[in-house]
N, CA, C and O atoms as a Maestro MAE file, in Angstrom:
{
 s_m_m2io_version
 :::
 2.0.0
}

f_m_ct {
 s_m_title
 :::
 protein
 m_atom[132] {
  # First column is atom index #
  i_m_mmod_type
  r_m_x_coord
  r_m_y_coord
  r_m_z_coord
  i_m_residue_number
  s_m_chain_name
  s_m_pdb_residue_name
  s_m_pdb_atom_name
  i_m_atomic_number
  :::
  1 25 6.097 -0.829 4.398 1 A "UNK " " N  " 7
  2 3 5.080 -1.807 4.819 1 A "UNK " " CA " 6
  3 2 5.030 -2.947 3.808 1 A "UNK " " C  " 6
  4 15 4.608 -2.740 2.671 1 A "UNK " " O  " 8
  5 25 5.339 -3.827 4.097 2 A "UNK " " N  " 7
  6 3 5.492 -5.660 3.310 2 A "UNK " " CA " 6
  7 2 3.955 -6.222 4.098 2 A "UNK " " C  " 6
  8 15 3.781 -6.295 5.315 2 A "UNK " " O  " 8
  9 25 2.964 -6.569 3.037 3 A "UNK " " N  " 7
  10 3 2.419 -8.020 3.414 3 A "UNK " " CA " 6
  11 2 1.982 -8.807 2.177 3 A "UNK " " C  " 6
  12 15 1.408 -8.169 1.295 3 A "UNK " " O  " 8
  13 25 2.175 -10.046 2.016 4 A "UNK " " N  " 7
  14 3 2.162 -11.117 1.630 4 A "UNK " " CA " 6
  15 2 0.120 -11.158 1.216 4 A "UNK " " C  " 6
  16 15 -0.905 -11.181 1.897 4 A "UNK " " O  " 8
  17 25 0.409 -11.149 -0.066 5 A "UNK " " N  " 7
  18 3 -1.317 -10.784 -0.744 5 A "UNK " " CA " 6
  19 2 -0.819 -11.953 -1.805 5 A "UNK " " C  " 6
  20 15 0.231 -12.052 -2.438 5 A "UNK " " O  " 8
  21 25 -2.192 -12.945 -1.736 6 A "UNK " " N  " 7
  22 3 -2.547 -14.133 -2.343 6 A "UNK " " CA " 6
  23 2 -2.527 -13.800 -3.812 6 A "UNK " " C  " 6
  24 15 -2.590 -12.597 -4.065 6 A "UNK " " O  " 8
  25 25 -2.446 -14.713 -4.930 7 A "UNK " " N  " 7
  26 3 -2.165 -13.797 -6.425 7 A "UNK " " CA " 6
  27 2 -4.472 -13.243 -6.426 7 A "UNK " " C  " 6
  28 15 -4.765 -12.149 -6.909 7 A "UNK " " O  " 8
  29 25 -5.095 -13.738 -6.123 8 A "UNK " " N  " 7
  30 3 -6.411 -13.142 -6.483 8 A "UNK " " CA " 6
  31 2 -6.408 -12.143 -5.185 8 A "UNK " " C  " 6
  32 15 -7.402 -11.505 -4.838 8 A "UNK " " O  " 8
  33 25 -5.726 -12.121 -4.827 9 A "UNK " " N  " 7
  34 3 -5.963 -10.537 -3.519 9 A "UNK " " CA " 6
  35 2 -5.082 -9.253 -4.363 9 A "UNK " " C  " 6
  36 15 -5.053 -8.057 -4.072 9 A "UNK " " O  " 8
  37 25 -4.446 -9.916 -5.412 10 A "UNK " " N  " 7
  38 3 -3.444 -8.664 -6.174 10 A "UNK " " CA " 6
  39 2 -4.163 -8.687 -6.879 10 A "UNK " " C  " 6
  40 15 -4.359 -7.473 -6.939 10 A "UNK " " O  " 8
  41 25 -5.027 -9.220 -7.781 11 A "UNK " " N  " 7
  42 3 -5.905 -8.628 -8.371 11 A "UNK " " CA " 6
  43 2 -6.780 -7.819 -8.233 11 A "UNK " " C  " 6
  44 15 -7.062 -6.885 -8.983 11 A "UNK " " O  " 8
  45 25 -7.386 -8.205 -7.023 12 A "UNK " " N  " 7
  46 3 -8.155 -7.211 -6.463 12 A "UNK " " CA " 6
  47 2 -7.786 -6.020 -5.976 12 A "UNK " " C  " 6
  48 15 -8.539 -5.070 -6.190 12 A "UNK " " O  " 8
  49 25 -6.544 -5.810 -5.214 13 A "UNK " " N  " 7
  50 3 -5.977 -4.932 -5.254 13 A "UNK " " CA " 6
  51 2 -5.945 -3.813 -6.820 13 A "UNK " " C  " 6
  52 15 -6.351 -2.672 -7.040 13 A "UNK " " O  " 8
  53 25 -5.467 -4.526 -7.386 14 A "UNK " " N  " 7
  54 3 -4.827 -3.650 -8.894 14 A "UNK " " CA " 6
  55 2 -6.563 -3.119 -9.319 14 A "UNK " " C  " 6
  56 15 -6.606 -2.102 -10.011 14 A "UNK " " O  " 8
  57 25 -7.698 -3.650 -9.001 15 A "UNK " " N  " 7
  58 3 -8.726 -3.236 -9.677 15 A "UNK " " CA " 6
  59 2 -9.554 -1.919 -9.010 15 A "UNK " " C  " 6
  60 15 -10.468 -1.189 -9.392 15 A "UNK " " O  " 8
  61 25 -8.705 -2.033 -7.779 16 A "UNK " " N  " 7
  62 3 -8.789 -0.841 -6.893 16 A "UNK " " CA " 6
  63 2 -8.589 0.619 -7.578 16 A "UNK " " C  " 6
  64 15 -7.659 0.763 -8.371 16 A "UNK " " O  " 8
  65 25 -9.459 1.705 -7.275 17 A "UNK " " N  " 7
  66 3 -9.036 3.363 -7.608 17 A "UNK " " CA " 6
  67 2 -8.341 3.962 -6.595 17 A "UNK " " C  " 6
  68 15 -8.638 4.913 -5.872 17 A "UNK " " O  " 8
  69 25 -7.138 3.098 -6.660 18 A "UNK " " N  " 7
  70 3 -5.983 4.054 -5.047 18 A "UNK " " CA " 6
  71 2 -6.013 5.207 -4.958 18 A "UNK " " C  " 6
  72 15 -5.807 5.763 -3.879 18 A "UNK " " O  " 8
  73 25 -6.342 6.027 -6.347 19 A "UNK " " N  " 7
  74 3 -5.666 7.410 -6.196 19 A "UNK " " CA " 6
  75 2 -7.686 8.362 -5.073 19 A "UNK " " C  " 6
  76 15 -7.853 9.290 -4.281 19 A "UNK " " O  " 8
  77 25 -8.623 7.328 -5.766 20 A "UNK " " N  " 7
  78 3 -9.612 7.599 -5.054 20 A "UNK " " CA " 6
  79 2 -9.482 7.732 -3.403 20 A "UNK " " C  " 6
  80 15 -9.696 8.700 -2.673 20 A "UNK " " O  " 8
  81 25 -9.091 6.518 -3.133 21 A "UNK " " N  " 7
  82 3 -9.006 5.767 -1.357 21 A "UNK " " CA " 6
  83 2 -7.793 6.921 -1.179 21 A "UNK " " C  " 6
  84 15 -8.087 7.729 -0.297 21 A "UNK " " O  " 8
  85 25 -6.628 7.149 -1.756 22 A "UNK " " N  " 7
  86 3 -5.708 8.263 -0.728 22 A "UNK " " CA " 6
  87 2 -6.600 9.616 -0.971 22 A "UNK " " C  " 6
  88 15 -6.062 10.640 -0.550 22 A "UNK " " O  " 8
  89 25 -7.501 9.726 -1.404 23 A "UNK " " N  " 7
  90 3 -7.682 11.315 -1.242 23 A "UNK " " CA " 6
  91 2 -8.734 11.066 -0.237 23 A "UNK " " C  " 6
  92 15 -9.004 11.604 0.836 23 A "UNK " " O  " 8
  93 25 -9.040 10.487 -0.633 24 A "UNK " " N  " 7
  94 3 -10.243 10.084 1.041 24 A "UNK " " CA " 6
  95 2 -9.664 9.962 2.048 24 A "UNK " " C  " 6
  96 15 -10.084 10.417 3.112 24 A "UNK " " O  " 8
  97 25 -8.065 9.015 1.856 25 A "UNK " " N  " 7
  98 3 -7.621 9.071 3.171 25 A "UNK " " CA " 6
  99 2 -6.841 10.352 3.729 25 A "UNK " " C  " 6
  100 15 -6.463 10.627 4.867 25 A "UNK " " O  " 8
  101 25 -6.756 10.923 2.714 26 A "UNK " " N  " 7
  102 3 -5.980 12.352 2.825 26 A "UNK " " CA " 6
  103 2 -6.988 13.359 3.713 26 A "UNK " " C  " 6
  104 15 -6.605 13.961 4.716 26 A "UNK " " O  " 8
  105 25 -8.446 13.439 3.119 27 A "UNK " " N  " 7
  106 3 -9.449 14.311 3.572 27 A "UNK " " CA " 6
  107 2 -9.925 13.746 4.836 27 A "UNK " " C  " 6
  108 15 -10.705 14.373 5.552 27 A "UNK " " O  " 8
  109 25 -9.507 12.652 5.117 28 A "UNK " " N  " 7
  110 3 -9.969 12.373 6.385 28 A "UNK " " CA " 6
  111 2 -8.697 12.137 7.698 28 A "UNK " " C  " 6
  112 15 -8.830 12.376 8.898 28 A "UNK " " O  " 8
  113 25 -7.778 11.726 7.152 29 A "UNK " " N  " 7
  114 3 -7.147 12.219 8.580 29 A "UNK " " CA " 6
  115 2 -6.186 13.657 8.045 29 A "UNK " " C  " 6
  116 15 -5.956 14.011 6.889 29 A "UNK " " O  " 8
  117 25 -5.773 14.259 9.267 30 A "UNK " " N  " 7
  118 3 -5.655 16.143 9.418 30 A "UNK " " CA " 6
  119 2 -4.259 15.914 8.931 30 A "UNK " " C  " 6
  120 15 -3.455 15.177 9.502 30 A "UNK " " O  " 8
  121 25 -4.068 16.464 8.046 31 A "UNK " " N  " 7
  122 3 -2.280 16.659 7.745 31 A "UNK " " CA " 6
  123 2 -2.068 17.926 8.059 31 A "UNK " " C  " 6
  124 15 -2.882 18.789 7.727 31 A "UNK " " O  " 8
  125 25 -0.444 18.344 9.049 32 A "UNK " " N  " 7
  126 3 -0.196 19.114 9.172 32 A "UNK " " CA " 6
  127 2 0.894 19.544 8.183 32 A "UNK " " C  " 6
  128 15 1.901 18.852 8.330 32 A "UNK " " O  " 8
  129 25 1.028 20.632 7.052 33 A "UNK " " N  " 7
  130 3 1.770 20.402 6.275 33 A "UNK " " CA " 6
  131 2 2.030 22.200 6.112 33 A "UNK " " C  " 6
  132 15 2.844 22.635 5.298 33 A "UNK " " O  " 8
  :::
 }
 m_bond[131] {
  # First column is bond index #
  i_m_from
  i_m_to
  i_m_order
  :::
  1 1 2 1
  2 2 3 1
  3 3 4 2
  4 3 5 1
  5 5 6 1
  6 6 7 1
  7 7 8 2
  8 7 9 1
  9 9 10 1
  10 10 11 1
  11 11 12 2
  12 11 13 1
  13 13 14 1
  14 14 15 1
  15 15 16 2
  16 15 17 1
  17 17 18 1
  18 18 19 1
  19 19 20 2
  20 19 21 1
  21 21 22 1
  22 22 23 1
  23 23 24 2
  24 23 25 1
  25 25 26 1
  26 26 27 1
  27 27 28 2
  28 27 29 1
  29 29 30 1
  30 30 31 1
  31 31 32 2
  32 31 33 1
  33 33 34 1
  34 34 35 1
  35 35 36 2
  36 35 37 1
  37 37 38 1
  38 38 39 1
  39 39 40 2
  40 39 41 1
  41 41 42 1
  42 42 43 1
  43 43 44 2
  44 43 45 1
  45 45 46 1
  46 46 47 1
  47 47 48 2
  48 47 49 1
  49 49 50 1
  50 50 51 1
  51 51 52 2
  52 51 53 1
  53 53 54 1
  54 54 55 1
  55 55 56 2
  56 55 57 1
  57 57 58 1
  58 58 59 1
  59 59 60 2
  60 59 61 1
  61 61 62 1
  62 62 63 1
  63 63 64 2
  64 63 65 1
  65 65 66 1
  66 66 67 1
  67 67 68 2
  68 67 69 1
  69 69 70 1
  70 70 71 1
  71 71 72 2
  72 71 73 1
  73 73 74 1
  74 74 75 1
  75 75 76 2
  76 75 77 1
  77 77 78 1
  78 78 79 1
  79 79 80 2
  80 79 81 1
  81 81 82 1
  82 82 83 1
  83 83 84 2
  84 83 85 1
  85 85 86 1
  86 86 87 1
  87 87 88 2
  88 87 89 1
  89 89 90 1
  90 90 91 1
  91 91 92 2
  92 91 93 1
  93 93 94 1
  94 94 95 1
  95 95 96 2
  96 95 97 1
  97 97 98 1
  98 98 99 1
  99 99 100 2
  100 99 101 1
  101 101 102 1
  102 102 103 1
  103 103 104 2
  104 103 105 1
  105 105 106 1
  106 106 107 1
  107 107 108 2
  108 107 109 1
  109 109 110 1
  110 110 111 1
  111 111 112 2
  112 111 113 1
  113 113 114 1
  114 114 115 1
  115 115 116 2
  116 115 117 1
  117 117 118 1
  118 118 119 1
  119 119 120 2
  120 119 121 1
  121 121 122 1
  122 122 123 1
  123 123 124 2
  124 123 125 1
  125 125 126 1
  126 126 127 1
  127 127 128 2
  128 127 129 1
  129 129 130 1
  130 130 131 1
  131 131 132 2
  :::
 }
}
């Protein structure tokens, strides 16, 4: 997945807790594993 993020949208990005948002996104949709 490529999209094109403005240099103050990568900042905002980077100030992000990703590892927070994937476990949320993990606990919320069903993985079959």
């Amino acid at each position: 997945m490529q999209i094109a993020f403005h240099p103050h949208e990568r900042s905002l990005l980077a100030r992000i807790p990703w590892p927070s948002i994937l476990l949320l996104c993990g606990a919320c949709s069903p993985t079959s594993d």
